[in-house]
N, C-alpha and C positions, 0 to 999 in steps of 0.2 A: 478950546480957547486957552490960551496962557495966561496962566496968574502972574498977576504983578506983585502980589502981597505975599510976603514970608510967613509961613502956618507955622504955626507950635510946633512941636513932637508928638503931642497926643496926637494931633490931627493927622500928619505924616504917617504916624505909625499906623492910624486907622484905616487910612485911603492904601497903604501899601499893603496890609490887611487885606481889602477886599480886593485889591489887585491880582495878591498872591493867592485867594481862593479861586478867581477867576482862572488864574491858567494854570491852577499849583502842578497835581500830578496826572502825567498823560497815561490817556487810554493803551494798555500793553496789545487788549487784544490778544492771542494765540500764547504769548509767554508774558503775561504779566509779572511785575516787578517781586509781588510776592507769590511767585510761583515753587518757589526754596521752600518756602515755608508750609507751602502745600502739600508737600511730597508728593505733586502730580508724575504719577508713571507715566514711562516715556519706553517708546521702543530704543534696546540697548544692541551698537554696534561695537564692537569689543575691536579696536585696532592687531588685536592678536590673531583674531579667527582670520583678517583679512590677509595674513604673514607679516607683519610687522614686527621686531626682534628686540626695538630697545636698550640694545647693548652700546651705545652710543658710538658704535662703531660704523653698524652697515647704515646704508644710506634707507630710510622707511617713509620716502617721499609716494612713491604705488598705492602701498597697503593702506594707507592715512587715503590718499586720493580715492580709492576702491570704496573704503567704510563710510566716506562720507556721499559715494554717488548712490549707493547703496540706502543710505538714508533718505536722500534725496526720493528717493525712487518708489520708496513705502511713503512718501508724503511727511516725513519728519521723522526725528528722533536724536538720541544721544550716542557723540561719537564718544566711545569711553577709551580713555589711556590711561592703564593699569599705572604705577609708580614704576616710573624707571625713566633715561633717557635717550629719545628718540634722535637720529642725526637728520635732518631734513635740508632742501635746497639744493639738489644736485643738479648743479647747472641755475639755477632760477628758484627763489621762493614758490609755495606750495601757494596756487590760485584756483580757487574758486569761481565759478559765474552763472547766477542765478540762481542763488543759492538760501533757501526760506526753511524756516519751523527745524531750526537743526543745534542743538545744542553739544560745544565740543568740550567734555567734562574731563580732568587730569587733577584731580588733589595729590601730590607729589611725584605728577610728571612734568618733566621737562623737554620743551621741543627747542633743539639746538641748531644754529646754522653756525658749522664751523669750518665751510669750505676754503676756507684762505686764495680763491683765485684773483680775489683782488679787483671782482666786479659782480660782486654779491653782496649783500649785506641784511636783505628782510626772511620774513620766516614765512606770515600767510599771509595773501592778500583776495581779499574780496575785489569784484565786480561784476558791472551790468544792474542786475534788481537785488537786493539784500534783506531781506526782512524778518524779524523774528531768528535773529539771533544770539547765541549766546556762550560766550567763552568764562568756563569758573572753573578755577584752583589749580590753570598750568603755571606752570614758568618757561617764559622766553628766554633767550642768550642768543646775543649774536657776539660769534667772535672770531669775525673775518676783519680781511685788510682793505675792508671797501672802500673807498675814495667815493664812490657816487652817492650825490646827495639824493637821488629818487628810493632809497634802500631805505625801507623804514623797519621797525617788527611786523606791524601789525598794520594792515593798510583796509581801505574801504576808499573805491574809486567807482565813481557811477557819473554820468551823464545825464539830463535830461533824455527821456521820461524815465530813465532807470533814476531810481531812487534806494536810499538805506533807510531802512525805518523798523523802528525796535531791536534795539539794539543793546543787549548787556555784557558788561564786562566786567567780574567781579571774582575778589579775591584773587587775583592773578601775581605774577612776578614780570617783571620785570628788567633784564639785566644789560647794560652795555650795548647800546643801539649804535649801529653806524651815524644813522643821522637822527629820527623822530622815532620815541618809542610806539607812540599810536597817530595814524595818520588818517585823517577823515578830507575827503576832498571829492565837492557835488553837493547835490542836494539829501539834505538828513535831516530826518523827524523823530524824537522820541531815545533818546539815548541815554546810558546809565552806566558811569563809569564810578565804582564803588572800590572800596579795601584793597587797592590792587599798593603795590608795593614798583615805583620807580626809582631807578639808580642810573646815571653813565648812558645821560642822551648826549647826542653828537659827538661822539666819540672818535669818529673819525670822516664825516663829512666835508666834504672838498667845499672849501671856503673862495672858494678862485670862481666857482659858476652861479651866474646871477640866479639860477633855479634854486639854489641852497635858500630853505626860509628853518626857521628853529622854532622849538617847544616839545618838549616830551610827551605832551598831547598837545598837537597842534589842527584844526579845521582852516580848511584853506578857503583864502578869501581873493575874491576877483573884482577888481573897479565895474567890470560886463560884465558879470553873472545874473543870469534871469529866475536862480532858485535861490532857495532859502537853506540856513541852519537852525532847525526852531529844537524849542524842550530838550534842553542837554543841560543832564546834571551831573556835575564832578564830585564828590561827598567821599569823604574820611579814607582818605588815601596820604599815602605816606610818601616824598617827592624825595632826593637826595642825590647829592654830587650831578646835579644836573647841569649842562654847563652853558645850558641858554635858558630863554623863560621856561618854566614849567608847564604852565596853561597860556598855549596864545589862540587866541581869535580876535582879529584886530584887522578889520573892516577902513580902509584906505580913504574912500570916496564914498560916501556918502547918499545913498538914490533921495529923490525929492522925497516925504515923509512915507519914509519906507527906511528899514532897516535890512541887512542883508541877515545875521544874528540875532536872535531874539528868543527870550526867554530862555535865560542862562542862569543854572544855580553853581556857586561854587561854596561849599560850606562845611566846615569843621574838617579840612587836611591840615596836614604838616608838612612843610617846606623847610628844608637845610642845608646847609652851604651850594647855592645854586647859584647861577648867576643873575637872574631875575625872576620874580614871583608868577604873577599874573599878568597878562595885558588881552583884557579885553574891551572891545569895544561894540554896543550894539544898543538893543532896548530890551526894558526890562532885565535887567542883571542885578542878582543876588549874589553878594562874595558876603559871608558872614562866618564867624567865629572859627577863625582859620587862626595856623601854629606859624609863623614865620622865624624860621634860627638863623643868623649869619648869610643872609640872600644879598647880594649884591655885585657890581662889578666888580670888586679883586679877582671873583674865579672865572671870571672871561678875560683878565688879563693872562692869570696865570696858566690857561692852556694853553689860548693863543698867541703867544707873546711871540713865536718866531713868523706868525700870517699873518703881515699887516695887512694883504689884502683881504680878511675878512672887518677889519674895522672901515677897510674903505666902502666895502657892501654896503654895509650896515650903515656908513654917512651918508653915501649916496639915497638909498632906502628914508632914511628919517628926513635928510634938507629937502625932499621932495614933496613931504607931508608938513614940511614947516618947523618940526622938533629939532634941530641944527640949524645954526646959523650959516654955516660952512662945511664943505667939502674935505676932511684931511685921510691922509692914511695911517690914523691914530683909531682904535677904537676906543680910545679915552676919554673922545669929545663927546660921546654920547651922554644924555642928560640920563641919570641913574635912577631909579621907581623900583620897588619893592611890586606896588600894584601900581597900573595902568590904568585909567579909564576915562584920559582924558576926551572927551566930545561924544561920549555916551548918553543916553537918556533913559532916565526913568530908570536911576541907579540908586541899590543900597549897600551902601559899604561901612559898616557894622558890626562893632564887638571884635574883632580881629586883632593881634597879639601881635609883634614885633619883637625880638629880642638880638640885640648884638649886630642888627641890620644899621644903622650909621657908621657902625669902623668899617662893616663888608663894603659899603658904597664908599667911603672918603678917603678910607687907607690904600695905599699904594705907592706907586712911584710918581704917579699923576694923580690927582683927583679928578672926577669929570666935574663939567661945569658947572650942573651943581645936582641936586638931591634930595629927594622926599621920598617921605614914607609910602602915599597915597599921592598919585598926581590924578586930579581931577579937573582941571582948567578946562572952563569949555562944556564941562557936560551939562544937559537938561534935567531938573528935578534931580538931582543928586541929595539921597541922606548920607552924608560923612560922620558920622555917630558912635560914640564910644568906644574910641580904638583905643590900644594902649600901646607905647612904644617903651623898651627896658634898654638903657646902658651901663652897663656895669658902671665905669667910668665914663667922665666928661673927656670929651674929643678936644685934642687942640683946634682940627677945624670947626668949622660949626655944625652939629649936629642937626641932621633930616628932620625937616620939619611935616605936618600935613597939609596940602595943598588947598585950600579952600578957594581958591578964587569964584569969582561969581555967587559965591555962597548969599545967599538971600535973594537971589534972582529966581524968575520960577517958580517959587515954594520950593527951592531949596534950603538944606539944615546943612550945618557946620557946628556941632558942638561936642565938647565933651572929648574933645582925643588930646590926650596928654602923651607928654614925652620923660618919661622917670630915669633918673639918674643914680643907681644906687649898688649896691651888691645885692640884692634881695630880685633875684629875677627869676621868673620863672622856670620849673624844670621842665625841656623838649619832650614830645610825647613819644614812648618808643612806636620801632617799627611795629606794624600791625601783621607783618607776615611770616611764616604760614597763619588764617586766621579762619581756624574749627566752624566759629557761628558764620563767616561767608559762604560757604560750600556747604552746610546744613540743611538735611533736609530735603537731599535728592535723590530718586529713586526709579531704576529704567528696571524692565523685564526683560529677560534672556532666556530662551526655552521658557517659557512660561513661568520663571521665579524669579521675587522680585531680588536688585542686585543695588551695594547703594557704591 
């Protein structure tokens, strides 16, 4: 039943409480989340034994293929890549299918796609059933001429009844993605994207085909889809020169009380100079005590500026969902958000930082129409709670406000998010990568001694 009456804080916070012990953290099963800190031995596949060179020269798409079927085949284990880097994608990214209990471990390797044919762009991709797995402490790079926007790094495509479930990604790098740095699309349960280090998504994504959708972690969402995205947590990752949202999951239509997204934490990263933060839409979503530096439209102007037909995507896409009033082939008209979450429910957006994000959204050669910190118009049970926003200086236009509408509808809260004007702002957190305690604490056997 819905409340008609506005609860306190204490109250909110106590009902979100037991909401958040209800579904807090999911069952890993086979690789639980603290399995690093277990130093659970693992059988170890060494990319070397299988010929694999490293030299970042010859192509070691085989040998990487070889160690992980190989793993596959003893029922799990650790693909280990020694420090050095690897060239991979000759012809097509390195795919996987039906691929469980395999963890592919690299603290200062790199797997590189640097094929320049100009219709390549990702590195691995999963399909068909995925489960229990785990990528800690490589680095990606793609730095090819891909135009196609299906070229992501790191991909996970499954189908009904194929499913991805348990899934880690920690400590990882990041670098220069053709289109989405990590791309999840299908049904996923149980996911943990930790300390990874993003830079330079859509970097060169063909803005002209309606399949182009953006975010440097992006889950894909379908008006038809008959599965779910549930227990995906985003936490202490560090986002940057990204030049679409950083985190999207943003669910179009709606199913009658049913959410297609559900139970989403996103909590303590840093975002900077990107072109938009967050936009998530779903139930039960946690965005709390996150870094935001200089996120706004200026840096979707300033890539795009010669594609208008990417602004006209992007109109077309929003007037369809109601967010434009209009059709143009400006991407100017876009209404600017730091976070997203308008027509969510059972949201807390909480304690979270803003800094220098009002000039990113208002300066330009255009402003868009207009601009908030937190747009949340529309969502169910929303806590908007204790944000804070830093300007150095006051803007001659007027400075993002937070979006409260419907605030006191539901036992929704609106309080406490202030907009400070000053020189006294906070300092951005640095990058967290290479980071020693993400990768700690893991330990595979090779001829029978342990190897870390």
């Amino acid at each position: 039943m819905r409340s008609s009456t506005l609860v306190d804080r204490r109250q909110f916070v106590a009902r979100a409480s037991v909401a958040a012990s209800a579904i807090a953290a999911p069952s890993w099963g086979w690789l639980r989340h603290d399995v690093w800190r277990k130093s659970r031995e693992l059988a170890c596949f060494d990319v070397r034994v299988y010929g694999a060179r490293g030299d970042g020269v010859t192509f070691d798409d085989a040998p990487i293929v070889a160690a992980v079927e190989a793993a596959k085949s003893a029922g799990g284990g650790a693909i280990v890549f020694p420090p050095a880097t690897y060239r991979v994608a000759n012809g097509k990214e390195l795919t996987f299918r039906d691929c469980s209990n395999v963890v592919f471990y690299g603290p200062g390797a790199t797997l590189r796609n640097d094929t320049d044919t100009g219709r390549d762009g990702g590195v691995v991709t999963f399909r068909g059933s995925s489960r229990n797995i785990s990528l800690v402490g490589l680095a990606f790079e793609t730095a090819t001429a891909s135009p196609n926007s299906y070229d992501n790094t790191l991909s996970f495509y499954q189908r009904p009844p194929d499913m991805a479930r348990d899934i880690l990604v920690r400590g990882c790098r990041f670098l220069r993605a053709s289109n989405k740095h990590i791309n999840i699309e299908g049904p996923v349960d149980n996911v943990v994207i930790e300390r990874c280090y993003f830079e330079g998504s859509n970097f060169n994504s063909n803005p002209i085909k309606n399949v182009s959708r953006f975010g440097a972690i992006y889950f894909d969402f379908r008006s038809d889809a008959k599965y779910d995205v549930t227990n995906i947590t985003v936490q202490k990752n560090y986002f940057a020169d990204n030049w679409q949202f950083c985190v999207s999951m943003d669910e179009f239509d709606f199913k009658p009380n049913h959410s297609f997204f559900r139970n989403i934490r996103i909590v303590e990263n840093t975002f900077r100079n990107s072109t938009g933060g967050l936009w998530v839409r779903g139930e039960y979503v946690w965005i709390q005590r996150n870094f935001f530096d200089s996120v706004g439209m200026r840096h979707l102007e300033a890539q795009y500026r010669y594609m208008p037909s990417l602004g006209r995507y992007l109109s077309v896409k929003r007037a369809g969902v109601g967010q434009v009033a209009a059709v143009t082939s400006t991407v100017l008209v876009q209404r600017a958000a730091v976070i997203e979450v308008a027509n969510a429910r059972r949201v807390w957006v909480e304690e979270n930082t803003f800094v220098n994000c009002g000039r990113a959204q208002l300066e330009g050669a255009t402003p868009p129409v207009t601009a908030v910190y937190v747009a949340a118009e529309g969502a169910e049970r929303v806590a908007l709670v204790g944000n804070r926003a830093y300007e150095p200086v006051a803007l001659e236009t007027s400075v993002p406000t937070f979006d409260c509408k419907g605030a006191g509808a539901d036992g929704s809260l609106c309080e406490d998010n202030n907009v400070v004007v000053g020189n006294k702002t906070p300092i951005t957190p640095s990058a967290p990568w290479p980071n020693p305690s993400a990768v700690a604490g893991f330990k595979c056997v090779t001829n029978g001694r342990a190897s870390h």
